[in-house]
N, C-alpha and C positions, 0 to 999 in steps of 0.2 A: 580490536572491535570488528565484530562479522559485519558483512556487508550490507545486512537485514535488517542490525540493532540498530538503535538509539541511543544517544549517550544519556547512561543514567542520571536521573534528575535527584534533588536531595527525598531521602525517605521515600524513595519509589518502587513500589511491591515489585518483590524478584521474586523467578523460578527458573527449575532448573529443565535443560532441555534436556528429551531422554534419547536425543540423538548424538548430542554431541558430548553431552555433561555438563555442558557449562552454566551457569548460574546468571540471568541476566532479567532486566526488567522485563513485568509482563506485556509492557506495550511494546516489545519489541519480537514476541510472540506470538507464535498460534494457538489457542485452545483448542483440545478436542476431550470431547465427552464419549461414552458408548450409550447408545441407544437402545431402546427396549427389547430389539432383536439384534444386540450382543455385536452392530455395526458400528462402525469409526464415527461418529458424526463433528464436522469441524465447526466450532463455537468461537467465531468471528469476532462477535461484541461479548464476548464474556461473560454472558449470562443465565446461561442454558445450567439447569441444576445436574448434580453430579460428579465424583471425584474428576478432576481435570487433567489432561496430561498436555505437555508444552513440548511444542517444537519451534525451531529459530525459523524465522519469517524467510527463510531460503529455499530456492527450490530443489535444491541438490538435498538437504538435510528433509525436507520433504519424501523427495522421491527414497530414499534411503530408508524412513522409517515404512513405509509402504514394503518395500524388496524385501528387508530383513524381519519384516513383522514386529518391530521393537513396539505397536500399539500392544500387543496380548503382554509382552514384558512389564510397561509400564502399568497396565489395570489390572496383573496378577491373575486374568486366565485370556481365555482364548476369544479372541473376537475379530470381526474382519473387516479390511480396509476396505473400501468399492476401488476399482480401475482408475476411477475419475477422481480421485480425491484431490491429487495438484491442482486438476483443472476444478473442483468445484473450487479451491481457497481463491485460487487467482479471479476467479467471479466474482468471486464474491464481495472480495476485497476493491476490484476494478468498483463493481455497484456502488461500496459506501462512498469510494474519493467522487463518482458522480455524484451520487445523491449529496455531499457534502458541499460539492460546488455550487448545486441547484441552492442549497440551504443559504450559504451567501450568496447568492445572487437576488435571491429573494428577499433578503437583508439589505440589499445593496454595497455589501461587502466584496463583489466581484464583479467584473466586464469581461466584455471580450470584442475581439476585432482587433487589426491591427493600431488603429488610431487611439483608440480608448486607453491600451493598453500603452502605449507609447505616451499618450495624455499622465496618466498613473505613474507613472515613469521616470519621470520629468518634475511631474509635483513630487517625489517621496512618498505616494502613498499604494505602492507596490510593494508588498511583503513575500509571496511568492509568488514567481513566474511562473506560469504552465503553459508550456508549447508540445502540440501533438506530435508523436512520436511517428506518425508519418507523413508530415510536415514539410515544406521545401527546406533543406537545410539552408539556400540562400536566404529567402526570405525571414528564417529566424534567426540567423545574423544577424539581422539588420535592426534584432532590438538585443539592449543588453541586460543586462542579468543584475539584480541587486544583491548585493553580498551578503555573508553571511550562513552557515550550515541551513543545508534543509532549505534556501530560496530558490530553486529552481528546479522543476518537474518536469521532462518529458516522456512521461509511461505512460498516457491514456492516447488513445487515438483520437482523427480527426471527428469521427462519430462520436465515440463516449466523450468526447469534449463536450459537441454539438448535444447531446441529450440533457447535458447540464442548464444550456442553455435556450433549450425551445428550437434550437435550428438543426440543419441536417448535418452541417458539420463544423465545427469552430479551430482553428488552430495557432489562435494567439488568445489568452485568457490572465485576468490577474486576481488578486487575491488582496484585500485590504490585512491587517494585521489584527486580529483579535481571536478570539478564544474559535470561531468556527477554522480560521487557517491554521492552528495550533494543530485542533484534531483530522482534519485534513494531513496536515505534516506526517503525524503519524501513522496513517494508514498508507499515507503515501509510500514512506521507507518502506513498510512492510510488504507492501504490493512491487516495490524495486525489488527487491528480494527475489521474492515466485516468479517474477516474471524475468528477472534474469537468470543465463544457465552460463557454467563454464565453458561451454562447445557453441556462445554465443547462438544456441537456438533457442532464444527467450522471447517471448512475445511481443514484447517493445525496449527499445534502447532505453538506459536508464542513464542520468547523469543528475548529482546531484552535485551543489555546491554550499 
């Protein structure tokens, strides 16, 4: 299992990455479409119309298919990646796990702060952790982790926390369990992915449990 995927769910649309070859669900991918001028455009939520071509939610297999051109391979002529393409997926992606946080909190499916979250904690009603990935590592010791694949996130920063939340910066955050931290989960692996690099110069530590 890449480090990007998700473990396939029963009867879960696959496709095949045309970086690596391999065959995996499409939530654990990237879409990209070409656009009108014959540019790469990356199709996040999967819905932009257009033959699709899939890469694995990694930044290596990202930057790869950029270097070697395998977009013009994949759409069968010639079209071009922009500079920024990693960087615009990794944004993008960062944006939905914010905006998705905002979505439960608005719900009242998430908190933040240390206490709240340690409140959650305590009762069982903490399904994923999310602590900022620039964080005190003391201080996030000091809560623990509920089990489980996919309960613990620290990719976003102490701001993109804070954005979720109305403040300037948050880095203790929880998640109740239901259908918004589901897809949360999922964007979240894939945003571990982009944002981690093997030469460790990934934009935020990623640690998943």
């Amino acid at each position: 299992m890449t480090r990007g995927t998700p473990r396939p769910g029963p009867d879960a649309p696959e496709r095949r990455c045309i970086v690596t070859g391999e065959v995996s669900p499409k939530r654990g991918l990237i879409r990209f479409v070409v656009g009108p001028d014959d540019s790469v455009v990356p199709d996040i939520a999967g819905k932009l119309p257009g033959r699709g071509m899939y890469v694995a939610a990694e930044r290596e297999a990202l930057e790869t298919a950029v270097a070697r051109r395998l977009f013009s391979k994949g759409a069968r002529r010639q079209v071009s990646a922009p500079e920024t393409l990693v960087a615009d997926v990794e944004a993008a992606l960062a944006r939905r796990c914010i905006d998705r946080v905002a979505m439960a909190r608005k719900a009242g499916a998430a908190v933040s702060g240390f206490e709240k979250v340690k409140d959650w904690l305590d009762k069982d009603r903490c399904r994923i952790l999310l602590q900022a990935s620039d964080g005190s590592e003391r201080g996030k010791s000091k809560l623990y982790r509920p089990g489980g694949r996919g309960s613990f996130f620290d990719i976003l920063t102490a701001d993109e926390l804070g954005l979720s939340f109305g403040r300037e910066r948050v880095i203790h955050a929880a998640l109740a369990a239901g259908r918004l931290a589901d897809l949360f989960r999922d964007d979240a692996v894939r945003l571990s992915g982009v944002r981690w690099a093997p030469d460790g110069d990934g934009a935020g530590k990623v640690k998943k449990t």
